[in-house]
TIRO-981961 format. One record per residue (C-alpha): residue number from 1; residue in one letter; x, y, z. Coordinates in steps of 0.2 Angstrom, whole numbers. Each point is the difference from the previous one (the first is absolute). Layout:
BEGIN
> NUM | A | X | Y | Z
...
***
This chain:
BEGIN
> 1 | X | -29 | 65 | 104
> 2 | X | 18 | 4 | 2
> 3 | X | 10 | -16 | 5
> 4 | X | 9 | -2 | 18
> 5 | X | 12 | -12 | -8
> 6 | X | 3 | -3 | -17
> 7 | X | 15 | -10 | -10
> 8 | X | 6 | 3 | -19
> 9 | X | 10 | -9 | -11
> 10 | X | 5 | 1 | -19
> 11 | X | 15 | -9 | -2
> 12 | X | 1 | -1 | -20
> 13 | X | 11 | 10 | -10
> 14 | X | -9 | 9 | -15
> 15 | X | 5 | 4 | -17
> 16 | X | -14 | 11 | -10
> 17 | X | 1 | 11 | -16
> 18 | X | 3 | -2 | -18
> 19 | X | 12 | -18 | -5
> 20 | X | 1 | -3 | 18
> 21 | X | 2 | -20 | -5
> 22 | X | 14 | 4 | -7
> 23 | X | 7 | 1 | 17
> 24 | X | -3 | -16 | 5
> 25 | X | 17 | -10 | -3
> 26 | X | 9 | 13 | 12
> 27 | X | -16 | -5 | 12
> 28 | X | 4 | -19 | 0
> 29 | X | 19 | 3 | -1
> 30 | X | -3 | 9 | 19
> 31 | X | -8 | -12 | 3
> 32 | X | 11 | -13 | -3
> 33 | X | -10 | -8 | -12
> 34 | X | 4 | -10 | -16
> 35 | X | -14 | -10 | -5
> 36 | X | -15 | 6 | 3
> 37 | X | -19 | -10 | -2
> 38 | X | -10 | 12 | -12
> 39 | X | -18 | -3 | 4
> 40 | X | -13 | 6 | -12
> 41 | X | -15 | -5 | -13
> 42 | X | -3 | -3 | -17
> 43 | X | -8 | 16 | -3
> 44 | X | 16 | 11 | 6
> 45 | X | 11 | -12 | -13
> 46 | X | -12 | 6 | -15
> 47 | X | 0 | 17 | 4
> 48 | X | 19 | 0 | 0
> 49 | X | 2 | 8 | 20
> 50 | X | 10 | -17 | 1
> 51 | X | 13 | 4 | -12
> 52 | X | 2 | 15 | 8
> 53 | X | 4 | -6 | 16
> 54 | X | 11 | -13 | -7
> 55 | X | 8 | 11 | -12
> 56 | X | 4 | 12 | 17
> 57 | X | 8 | -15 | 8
> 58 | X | 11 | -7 | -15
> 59 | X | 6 | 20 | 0
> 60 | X | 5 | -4 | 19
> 61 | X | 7 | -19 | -5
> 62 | X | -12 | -8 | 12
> 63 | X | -6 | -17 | -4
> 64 | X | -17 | -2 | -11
> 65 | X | -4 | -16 | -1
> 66 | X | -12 | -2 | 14
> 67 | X | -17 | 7 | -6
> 68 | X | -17 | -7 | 7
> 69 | X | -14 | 8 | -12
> 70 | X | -17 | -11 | 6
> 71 | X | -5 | 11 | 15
> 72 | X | -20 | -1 | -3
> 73 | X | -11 | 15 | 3
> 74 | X | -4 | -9 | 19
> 75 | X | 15 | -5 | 10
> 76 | X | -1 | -16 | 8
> 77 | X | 11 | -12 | 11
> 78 | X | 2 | -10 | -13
> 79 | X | 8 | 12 | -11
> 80 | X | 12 | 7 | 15
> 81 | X | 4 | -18 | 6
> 82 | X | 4 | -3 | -21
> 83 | X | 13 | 13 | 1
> 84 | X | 8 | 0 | 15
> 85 | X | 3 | -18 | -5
> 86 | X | 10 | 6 | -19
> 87 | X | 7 | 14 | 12
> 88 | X | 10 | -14 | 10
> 89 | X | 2 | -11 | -17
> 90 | X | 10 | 12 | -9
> 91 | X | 9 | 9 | 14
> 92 | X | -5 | 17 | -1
> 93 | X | 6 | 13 | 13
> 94 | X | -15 | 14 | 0
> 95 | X | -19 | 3 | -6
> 96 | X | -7 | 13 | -14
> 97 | X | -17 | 3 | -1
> 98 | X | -8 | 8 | -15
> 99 | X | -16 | 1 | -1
> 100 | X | -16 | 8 | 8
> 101 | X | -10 | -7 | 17
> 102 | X | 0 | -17 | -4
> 103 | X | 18 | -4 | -4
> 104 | X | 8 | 13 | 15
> 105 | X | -13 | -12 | 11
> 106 | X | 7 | -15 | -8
> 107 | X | 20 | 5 | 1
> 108 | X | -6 | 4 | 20
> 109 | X | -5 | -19 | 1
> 110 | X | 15 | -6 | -9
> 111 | X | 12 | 11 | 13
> 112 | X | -10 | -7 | 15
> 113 | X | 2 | -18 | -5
> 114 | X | 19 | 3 | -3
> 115 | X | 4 | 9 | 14
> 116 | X | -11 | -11 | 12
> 117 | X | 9 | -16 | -9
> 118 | X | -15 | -9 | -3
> 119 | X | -8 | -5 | -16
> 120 | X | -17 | 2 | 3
> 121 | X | -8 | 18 | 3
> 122 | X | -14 | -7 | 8
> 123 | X | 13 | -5 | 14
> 124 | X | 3 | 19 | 3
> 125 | X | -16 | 6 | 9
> 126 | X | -1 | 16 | 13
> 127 | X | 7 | 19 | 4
> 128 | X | 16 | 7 | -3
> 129 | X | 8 | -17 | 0
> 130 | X | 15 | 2 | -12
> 131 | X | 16 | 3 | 7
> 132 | X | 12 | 10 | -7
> 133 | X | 11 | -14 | -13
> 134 | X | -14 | 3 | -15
> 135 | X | 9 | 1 | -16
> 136 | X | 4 | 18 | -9
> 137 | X | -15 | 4 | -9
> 138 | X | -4 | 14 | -13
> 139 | X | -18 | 4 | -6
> 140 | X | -5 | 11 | -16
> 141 | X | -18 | 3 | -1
> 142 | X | -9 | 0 | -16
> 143 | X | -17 | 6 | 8
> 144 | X | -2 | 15 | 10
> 145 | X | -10 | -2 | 15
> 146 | X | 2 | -19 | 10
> 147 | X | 16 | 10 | 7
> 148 | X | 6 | -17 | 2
> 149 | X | 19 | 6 | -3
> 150 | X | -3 | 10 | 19
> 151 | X | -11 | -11 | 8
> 152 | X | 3 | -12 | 15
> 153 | X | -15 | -11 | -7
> 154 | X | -1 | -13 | -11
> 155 | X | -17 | -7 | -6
> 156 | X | 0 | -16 | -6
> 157 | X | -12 | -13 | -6
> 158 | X | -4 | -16 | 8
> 159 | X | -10 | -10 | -14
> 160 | X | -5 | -15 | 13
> 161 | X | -10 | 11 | 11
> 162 | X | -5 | 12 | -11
> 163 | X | 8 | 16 | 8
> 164 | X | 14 | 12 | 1
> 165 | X | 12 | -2 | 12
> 166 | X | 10 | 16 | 6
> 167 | X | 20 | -2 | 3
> 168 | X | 5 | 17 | 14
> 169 | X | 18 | 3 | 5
> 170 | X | 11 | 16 | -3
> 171 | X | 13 | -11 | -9
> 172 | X | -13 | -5 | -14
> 173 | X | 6 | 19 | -8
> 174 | X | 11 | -2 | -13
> 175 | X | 18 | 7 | 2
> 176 | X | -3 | 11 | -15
> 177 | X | -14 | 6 | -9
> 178 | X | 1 | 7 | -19
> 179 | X | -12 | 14 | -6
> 180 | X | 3 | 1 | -20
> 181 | X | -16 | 8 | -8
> 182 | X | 4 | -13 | -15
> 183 | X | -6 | -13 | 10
> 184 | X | -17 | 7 | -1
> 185 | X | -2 | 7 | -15
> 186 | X | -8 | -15 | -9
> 187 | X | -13 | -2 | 17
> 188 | X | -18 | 3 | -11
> 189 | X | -12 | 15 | 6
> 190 | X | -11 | -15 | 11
> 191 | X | 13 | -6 | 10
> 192 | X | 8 | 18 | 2
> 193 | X | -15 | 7 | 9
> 194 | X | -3 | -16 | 10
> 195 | X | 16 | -2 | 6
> 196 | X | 3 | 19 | 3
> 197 | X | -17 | 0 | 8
> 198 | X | 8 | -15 | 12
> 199 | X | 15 | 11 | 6
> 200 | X | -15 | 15 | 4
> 201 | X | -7 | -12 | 11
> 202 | X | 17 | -4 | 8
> 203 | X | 3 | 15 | 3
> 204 | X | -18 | 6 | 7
> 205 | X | 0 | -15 | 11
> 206 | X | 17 | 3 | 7
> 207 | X | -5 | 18 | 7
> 208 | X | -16 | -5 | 7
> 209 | X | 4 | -18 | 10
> 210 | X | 4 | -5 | 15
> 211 | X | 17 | 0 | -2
> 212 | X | 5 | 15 | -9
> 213 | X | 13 | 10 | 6
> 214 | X | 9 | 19 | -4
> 215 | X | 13 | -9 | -13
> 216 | X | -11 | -11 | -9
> 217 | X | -11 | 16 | -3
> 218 | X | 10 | 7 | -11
> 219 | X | 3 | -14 | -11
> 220 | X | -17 | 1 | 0
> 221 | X | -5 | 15 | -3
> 222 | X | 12 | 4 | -14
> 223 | X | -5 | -16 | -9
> 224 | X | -19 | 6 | 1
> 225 | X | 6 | 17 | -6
> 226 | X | 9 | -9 | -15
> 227 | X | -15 | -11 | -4
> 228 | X | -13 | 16 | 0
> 229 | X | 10 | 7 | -12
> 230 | X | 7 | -12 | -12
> 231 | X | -12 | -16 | 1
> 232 | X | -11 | 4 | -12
> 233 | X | 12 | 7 | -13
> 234 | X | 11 | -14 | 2
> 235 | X | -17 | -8 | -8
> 236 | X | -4 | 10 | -13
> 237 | X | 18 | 2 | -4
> 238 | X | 11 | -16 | 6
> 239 | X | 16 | 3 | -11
> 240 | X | 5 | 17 | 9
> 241 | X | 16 | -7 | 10
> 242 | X | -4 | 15 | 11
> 243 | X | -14 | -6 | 6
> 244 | X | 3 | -20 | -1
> 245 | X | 13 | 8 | 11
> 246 | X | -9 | 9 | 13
> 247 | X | -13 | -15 | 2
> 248 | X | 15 | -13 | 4
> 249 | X | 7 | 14 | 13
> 250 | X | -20 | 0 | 8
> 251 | X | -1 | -16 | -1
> 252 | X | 17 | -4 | 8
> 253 | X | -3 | 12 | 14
> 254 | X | -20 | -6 | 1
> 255 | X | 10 | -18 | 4
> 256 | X | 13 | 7 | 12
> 257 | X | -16 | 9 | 10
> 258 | X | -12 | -15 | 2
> 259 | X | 17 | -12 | 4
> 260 | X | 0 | 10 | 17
> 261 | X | -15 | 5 | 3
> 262 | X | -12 | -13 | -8
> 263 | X | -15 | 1 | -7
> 264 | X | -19 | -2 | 3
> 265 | X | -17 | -6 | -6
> 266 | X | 2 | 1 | -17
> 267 | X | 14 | -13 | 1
> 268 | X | -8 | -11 | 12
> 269 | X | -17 | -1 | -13
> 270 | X | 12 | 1 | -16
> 271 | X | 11 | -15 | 5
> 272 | X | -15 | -10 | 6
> 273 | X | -8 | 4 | -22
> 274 | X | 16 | -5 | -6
> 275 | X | 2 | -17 | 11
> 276 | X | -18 | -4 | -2
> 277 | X | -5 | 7 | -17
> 278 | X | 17 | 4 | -11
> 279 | X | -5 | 19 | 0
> 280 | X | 17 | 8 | -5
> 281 | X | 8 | 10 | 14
> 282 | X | -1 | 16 | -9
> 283 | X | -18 | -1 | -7
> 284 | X | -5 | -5 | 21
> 285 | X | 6 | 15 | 4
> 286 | X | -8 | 14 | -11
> 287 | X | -15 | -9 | 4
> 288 | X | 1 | 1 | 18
> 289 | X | 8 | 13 | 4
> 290 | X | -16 | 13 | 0
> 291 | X | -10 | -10 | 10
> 292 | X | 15 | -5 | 14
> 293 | X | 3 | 20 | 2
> 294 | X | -19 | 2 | 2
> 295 | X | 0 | -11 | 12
> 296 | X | 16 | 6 | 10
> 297 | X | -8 | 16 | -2
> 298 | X | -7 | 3 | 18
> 299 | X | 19 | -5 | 7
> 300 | X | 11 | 8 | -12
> 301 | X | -10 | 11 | -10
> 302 | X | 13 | 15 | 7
> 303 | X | 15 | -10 | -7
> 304 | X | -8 | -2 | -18
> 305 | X | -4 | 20 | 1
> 306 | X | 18 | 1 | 2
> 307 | X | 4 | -9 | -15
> 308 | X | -10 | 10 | -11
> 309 | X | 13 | 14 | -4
> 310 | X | 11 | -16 | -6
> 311 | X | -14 | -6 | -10
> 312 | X | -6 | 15 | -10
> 313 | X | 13 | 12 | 4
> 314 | X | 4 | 14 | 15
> 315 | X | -11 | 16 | -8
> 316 | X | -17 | -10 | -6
> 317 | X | 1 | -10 | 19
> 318 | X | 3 | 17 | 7
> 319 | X | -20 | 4 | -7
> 320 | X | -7 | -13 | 10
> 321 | X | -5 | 3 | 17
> 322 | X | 10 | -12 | 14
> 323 | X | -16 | -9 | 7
> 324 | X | -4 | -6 | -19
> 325 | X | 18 | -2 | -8
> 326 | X | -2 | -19 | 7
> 327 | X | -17 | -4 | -9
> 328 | X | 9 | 11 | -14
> 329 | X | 16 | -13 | -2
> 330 | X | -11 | -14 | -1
> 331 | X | -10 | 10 | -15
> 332 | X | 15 | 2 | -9
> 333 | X | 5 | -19 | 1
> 334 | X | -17 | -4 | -8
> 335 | X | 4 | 13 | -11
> 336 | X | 19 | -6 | -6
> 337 | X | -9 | -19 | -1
> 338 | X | -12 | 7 | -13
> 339 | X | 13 | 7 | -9
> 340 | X | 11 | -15 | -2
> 341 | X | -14 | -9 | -3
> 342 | X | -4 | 11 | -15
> 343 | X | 17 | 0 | -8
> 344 | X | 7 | -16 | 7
> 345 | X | -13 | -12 | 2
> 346 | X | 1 | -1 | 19
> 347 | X | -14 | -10 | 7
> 348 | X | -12 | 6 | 13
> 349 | X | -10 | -13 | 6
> 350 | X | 1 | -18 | 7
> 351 | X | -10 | -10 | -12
> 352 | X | 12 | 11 | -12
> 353 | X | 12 | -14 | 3
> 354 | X | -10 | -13 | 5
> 355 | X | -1 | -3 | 16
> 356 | X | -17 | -9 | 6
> 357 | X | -9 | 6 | 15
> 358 | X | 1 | -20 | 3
> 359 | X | 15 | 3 | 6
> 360 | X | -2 | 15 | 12
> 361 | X | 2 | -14 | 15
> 362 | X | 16 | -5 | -3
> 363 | X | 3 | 17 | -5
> 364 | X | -3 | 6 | 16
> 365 | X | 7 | -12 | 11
> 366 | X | 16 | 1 | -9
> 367 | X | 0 | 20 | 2
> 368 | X | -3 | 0 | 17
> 369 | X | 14 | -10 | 3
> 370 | X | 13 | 7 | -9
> 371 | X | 15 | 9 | 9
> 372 | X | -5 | 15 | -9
> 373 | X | -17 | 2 | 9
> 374 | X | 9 | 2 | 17
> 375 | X | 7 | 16 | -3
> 376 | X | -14 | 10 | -6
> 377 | X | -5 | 12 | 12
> 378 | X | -17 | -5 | -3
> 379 | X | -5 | -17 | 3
> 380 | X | -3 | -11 | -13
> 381 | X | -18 | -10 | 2
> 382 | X | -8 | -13 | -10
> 383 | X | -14 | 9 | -1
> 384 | X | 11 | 15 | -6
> 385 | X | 9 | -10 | -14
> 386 | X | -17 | -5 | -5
> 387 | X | -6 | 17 | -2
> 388 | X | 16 | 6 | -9
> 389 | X | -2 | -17 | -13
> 390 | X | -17 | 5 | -5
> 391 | X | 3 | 21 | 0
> 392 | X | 14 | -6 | -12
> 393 | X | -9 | -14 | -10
***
């Protein structure tokens, strides 16, 4: 599984650590920028992360007065083509995104219709298809795990069809990306250990697809290696800015791995419940995830038992005889899930969230289909995403 060619790029600039927003201006000022687009949701203006980004700004005498606060929960084309449109009304020069999965996504959207001079997103379909003349763009996330502010990928929701479109190119990464753990702090126990659990999957998928590759390793591995050891606390005990802290820097470096290397069948399945049956990203995951390594099992069971001394740490794995250390990694993922189902809420199961068996058709079709499913070293069936569906329903 060692790759005779491989390519890597992270071309962002990052700011993390304590009042790291606070650096903003100088970011904006480097980048010749003196009136930014603030893109974010209604939520983020409650909780007062807003005012602090805008209070940072105003420090730095950059220009406030562009704010878009109506980023829904799903981003759409609608919403994108919406504000790339008051982008061009009121002449702002750069993009920042606050918010978590869905407003990075949506500030993606918004870049590719400005930089591709078109006002319909729906126009901008294909791989890698940006060129180089998208505006500057900084992105502070609120969530830890979509690793959206790393990421090459954009998801994005087509309401017509009824599916979520993915946007690929190297120059959807933001210029800069901004870790501050008081973005986090107010992200309740529920969303916590689903979106952390999200970054765990990135990170476990990255090293064991197709794709994978020496330098997106150790993204990924040191992103599992925070997330076995601070997850669950960052649960129980969300206001520790030490921990808010180490779960952005996993999440950030879960993102930069799977941007390079991609992920596998627990995307390719999790994309197709979200398209067809609004399961949130992060809830798709936790569910999967089990059942998808199970299923990899035969191929990449030796990778998983190399993960296992990032999961539960270097002396208990060193216990564990090689042969079973795979089978013993996915043990200990069941076991974590418990966990943050038991102090976050974390669901388990499929009909947990509502999915239909109804709909394991479209389900299924979608799955195979999705870009994600190519690169996992296993291939992906019908008959397998079937099997996985009802293991996890």
């Amino acid at each position: 599984m060692k790759p005779r060619y491989f390519e890597y790029q992270n071309r962002s600039k990052l700011l993390s650590g304590k009042d790291a927003v606070d650096h903003i201006a100088y970011e904006l000022k480097n980048m010749m920028s003196k009136k930014p687009m603030i893109i974010t949701d209604k939520m983020l203006v409650k909780l007062g992360h807003v005012n602090i980004l805008i209070n940072a700004l105003k420090d730095g005498d950059i220009d406030t007065s562009c704010v878009y606060d109506d980023v829904p929960a799903d981003s759409s084309v609608e919403v994108c083509n919406e504000i790339a449109s008051l982008y061009k009304h009121n002449e702002c020069d750069s993009i920042i995104a606050l918010g978590g999965g869905s407003v990075l996504d949506t500030s993606k959207g918004v870049n590719l219709t400005l930089s591709s001079d078109k006002d319909n997103l729906l126009d901008i379909m294909g791989l890698g298809i940006i060129q180089r003349n998208t505006v500057p763009s900084i992105m502070i996330p609120t969530t830890s795990g979509t690793g959206s502010e790393a990421t090459l990928v954009a998801v994005i929701a087509n309401k017509l069809k009824n599916v979520k479109m993915e946007f690929i190119s190297y120059n959807l990464v933001p210029d800069v990306a901004i870790l501050d753990p008081r973005m986090t702090l107010t992200l309740p126990p529920k969303l916590t250990a689903a979106t952390g659990f999200d970054a765990l999957v990135h990170a476990i998928e990255a090293y064991t697809c197709k794709q994978k590759n020496p330098v997106s390793d150790v993204f990924a591995i040191s992103a599992i290696k925070y997330l076995g050891e601070y997850l669950v606390e960052g649960v129980i005990n969300g206001e520790d800015e030490d921990v808010r802290m180490a779960l952005a820097n996993a999440s950030y470096m879960a993102g930069t791995a799977f941007s390079n290397s991609m992920v596998g069948i627990v995307h390719a399945i999790g994309h197709a419940l979200g398209g067809v049956s609004h399961v949130p990203h992060g809830y798709a995951m936790s569910i999967l995830l089990p059942y998808c390594m199970e299923y990899n099992y035969e191929v990449v069971g030796e990778l998983y038992g190399e993960l296992l001394q990032y999961v539960i740490g270097f002396e208990e794995a060193a216990k564990i005889p090689m042969n079973l250390r795979g089978k013993k990694c996915i043990e200990e993922v069941k076991a974590m899930l418990l966990k943050l189902n038991e102090v976050g809420g974390l669901p388990l199961r499929l009909r947990d969230v509502n999915v239909s068996k109804e709909d394991f058709n479209k389900i299924v079709e979608t799955a195979i289909n999705d870009g994600a499913a190519i690169v996992n070293y296993k291939q992906v069936s019908r008959e397998a995403v079937y099997e996985i569906l009802n293991k996890a329903y």
